[in-house]
C-alpha positions as CSV (number, residue, x, y, z in Angstrom):
1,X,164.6,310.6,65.3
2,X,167.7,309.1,64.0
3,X,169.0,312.7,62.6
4,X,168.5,314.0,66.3
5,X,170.8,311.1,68.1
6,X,173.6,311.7,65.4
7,X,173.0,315.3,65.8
8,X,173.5,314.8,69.7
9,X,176.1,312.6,69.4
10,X,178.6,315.1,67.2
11,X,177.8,318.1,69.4
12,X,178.6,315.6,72.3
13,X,182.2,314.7,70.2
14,X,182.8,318.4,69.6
15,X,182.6,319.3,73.5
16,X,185.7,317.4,74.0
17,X,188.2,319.2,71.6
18,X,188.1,322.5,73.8
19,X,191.5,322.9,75.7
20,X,191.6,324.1,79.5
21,X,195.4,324.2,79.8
22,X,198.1,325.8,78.3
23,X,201.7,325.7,77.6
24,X,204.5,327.7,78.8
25,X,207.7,328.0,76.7
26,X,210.7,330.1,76.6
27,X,214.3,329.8,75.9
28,X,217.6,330.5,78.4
29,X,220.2,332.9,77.2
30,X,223.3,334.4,79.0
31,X,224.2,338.2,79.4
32,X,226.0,337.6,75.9
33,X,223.3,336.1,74.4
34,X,224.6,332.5,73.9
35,X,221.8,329.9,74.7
36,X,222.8,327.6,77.7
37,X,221.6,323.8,77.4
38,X,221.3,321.7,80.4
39,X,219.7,324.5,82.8
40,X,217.1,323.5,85.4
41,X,214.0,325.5,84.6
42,X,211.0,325.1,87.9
43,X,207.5,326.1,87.3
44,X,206.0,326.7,90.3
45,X,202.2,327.7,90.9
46,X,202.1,330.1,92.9
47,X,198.7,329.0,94.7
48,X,199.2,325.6,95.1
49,X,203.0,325.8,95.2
50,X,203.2,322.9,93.0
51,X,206.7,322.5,91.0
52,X,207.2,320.9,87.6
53,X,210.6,320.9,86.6
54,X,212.5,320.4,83.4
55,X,215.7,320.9,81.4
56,X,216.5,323.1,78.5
57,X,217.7,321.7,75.2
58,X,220.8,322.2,73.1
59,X,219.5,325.3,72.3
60,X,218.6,326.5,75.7
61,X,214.7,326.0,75.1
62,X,212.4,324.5,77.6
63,X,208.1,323.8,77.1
64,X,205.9,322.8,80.2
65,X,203.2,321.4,78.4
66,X,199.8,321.4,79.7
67,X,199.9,323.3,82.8
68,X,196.4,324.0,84.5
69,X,195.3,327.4,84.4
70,X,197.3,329.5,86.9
71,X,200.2,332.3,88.1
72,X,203.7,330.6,87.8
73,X,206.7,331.2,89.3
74,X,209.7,329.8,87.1
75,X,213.1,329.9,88.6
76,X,216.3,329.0,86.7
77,X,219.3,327.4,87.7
78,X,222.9,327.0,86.1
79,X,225.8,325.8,87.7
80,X,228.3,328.6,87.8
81,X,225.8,331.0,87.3
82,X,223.3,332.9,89.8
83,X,219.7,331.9,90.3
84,X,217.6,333.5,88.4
85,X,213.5,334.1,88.4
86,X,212.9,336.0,85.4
C-alpha cells in the first residue's frame, strides 16, 4: 500500500516538468552585418494579436521567453532605419 502512494505521488511530480511553451530568440544585424543594440523587437500572435515587446542587447540579441504555443509576427524597429518584419 505504501509503495503504491509513493509510486503515485512521483508519477504525479513527474507530470509537472513537461513544457507547453516555448522560446523565441534571434539576433538583429544590419545590411553589413554589424549587430544593432537597442532595437525594438514586437512579437505579435497573430490569432490573438497579443504583443510582447523587448529590446536587443549589446550584441543585437533578443529572447521572448515562454511564449504560448502559436504563429508570431515579429516586427523590428530602429531609429534611422526602416521597419522591418523579417
Amino acid at each position: 500500500m505504501c509503495a503504491c502512494v509513493a509510486l503515485i505521488f512521483l508519477l504525479v511530480c513527474s507530470s509537472f516538468g513537461q513544457a507547453v511553451n516555448g522560446t523565441l530568440l534571434g539576433t538583429v544585424n544590419d545590411s553589413s552585418g554589424a549587430s544593432i543594440a537597442a532595437a525594438k523587437v514586437s512579437a505579435t500572435e497573430v490569432n490573438t494579436a497579443i504583443t510582447r515587446n523587448t529590446v536587443t542587447n549589446e550584441s543585437g540579441n533578443f529572447t521572448f521567453p515562454d511564449l504560448p504555443p502559436g504563429k508570431y509576427k515579429v516586427l523590428v524597429e530602429v531609429p534611422g532605419f526602416e521597419k522591418a518584419a523579417p
